[in-house]
N, C-alpha and C positions, 0 to 999 in steps of 0.2 A: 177228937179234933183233927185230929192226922188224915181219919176217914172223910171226914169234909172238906178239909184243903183236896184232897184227891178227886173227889167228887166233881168241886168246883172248877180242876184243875181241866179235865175232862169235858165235863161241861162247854170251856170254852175253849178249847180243841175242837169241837163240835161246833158252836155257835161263829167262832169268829172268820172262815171260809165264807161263809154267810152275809153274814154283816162286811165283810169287805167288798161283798158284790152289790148292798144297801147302800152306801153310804151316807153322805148328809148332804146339806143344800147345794155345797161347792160341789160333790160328786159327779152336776150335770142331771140331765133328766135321765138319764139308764136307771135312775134308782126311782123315778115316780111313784111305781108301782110296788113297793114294799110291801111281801109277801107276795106278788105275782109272780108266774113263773117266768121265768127269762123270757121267753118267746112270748110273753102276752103283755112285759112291758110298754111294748110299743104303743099296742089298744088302751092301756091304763094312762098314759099320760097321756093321749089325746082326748081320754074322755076327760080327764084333770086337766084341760087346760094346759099342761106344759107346754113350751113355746121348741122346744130343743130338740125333740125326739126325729130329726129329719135324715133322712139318707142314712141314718144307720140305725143300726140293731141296739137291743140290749145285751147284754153278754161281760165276762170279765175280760181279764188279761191272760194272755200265757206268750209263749214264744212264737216266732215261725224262723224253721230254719232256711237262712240265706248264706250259699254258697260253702258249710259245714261249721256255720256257728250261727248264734239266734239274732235276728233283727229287734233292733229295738223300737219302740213306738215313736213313731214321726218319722225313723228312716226312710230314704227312697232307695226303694231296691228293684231289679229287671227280675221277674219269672214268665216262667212260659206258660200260657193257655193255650192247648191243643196245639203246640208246637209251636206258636205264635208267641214273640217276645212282646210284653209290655210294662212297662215301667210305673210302682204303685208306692204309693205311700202307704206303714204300714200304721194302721190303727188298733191302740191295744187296750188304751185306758177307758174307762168309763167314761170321762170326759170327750176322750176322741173320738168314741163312737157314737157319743150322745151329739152331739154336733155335726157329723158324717162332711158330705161336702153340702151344707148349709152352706148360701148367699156365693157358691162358685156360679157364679156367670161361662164361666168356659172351661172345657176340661182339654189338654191338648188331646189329639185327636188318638195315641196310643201311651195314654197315662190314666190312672184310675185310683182307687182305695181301695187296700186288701184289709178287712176286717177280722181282727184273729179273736176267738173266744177260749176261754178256759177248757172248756169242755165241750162233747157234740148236745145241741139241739136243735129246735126250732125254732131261729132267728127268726122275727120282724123288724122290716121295716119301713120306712112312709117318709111323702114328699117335701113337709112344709120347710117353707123357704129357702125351695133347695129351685130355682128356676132353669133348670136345666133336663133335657130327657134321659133317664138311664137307663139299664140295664146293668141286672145283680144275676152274681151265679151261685147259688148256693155249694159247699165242696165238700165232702165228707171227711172224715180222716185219712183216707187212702188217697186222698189228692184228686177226687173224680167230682167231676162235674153231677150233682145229683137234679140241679132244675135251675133253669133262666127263666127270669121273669123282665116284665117290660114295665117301668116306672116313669109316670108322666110329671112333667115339672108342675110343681105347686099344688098339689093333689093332695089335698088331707085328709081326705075320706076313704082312701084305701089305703090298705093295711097289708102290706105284703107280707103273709108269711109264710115260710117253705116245708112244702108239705113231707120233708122229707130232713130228719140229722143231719147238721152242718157243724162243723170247727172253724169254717174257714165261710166268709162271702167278699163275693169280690164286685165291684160298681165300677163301670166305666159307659163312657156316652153309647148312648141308644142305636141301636142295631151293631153293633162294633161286634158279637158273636157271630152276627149274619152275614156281615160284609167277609170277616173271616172265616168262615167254615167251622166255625168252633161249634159243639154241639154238646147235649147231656151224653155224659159217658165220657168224653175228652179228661184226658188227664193235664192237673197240674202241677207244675214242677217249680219249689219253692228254690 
């Protein structure tokens, strides 16, 4: 008996890390794809029909540190890209990233969505009902710019994924990298 309480104990020590990144229907669409791996999310609930999966990734929660303690989801806080301040909401939950900036009509012009994940992968993500242009920078653990991509408003056909380990993706309006000098390699400073 003792050895199966243990067993089971274990078990879900194992399972439930898991099933917290799954959820259930309230979870938002980052969970569509149960069983899919984080980064293919995105693909699975637009083949499924989810309505949700727009401007942001699938991925869980963790921290980002702001200013020597952790941000919490929904704060607005200033970090610098490539030496450039700009000011982001942070997104952490399943919910806030399954929503991204969906039905934003306008983003001010040095304000954005920092997307933080539990762990590094291969974030996607895609445009629907998100009518506005972006650009996302994928970041790695070390705070570096690993790849920018260019995301067209209302785009449901493409699948932004980064071909490269990310912790961190950050979305602010379309060429905002370009006008700033910001580039792959640029470091950023939470």
């Amino acid at each position: 008996m003792l050895n199966s309480l243990r067993r089971c104990c274990v078990l879900f020590l194992l399972v439930a890390p898991w099933l917290a990144g799954c959820g259930g229907p309230d979870g938002g669409p980052s969970q569509a794809g149960n069983g899919v791996p984080a980064g293919d999310r995105a693909a699975a609930a637009r083949q499924d029909g989810d309505s949700a999966m727009t401007a942001g990734p699938a991925g869980d929660s963790a921290a980002v540190p702001a200013a020597g303690s952790a941000a919490r989801s929904g704060d607005r806080i200033v970090i610098t890209v490539g030496g450039v301040p700009v000011r982001v909401r942070v997104s952490q939950t399943p919910r806030e990233k399954a929503r991204g900036l969906m039905f934003t009509e306008q983003l001010p012009a040095d304000e954005g969505m920092l997307f933080v994940f539990e762990y590094e992968h291969r974030p996607s993500f895609w445009m629907k009902n998100t009518p506005i242009d972006l650009d996302v920078a994928f970041i790695d653990n070390h705070g570096r710019i690993v790849e920018i991509r260019r995301m067209q408003a209302l785009d449901e056909e493409t699948i932004h994924r980064s071909r490269h380990p990310a912790l961190y993706a950050l979305e602010v309006n379309a060429g905002w990298f370009r006008e700033h000098g910001v580039a792959v390699g640029d470091a950023v400073e939470f």
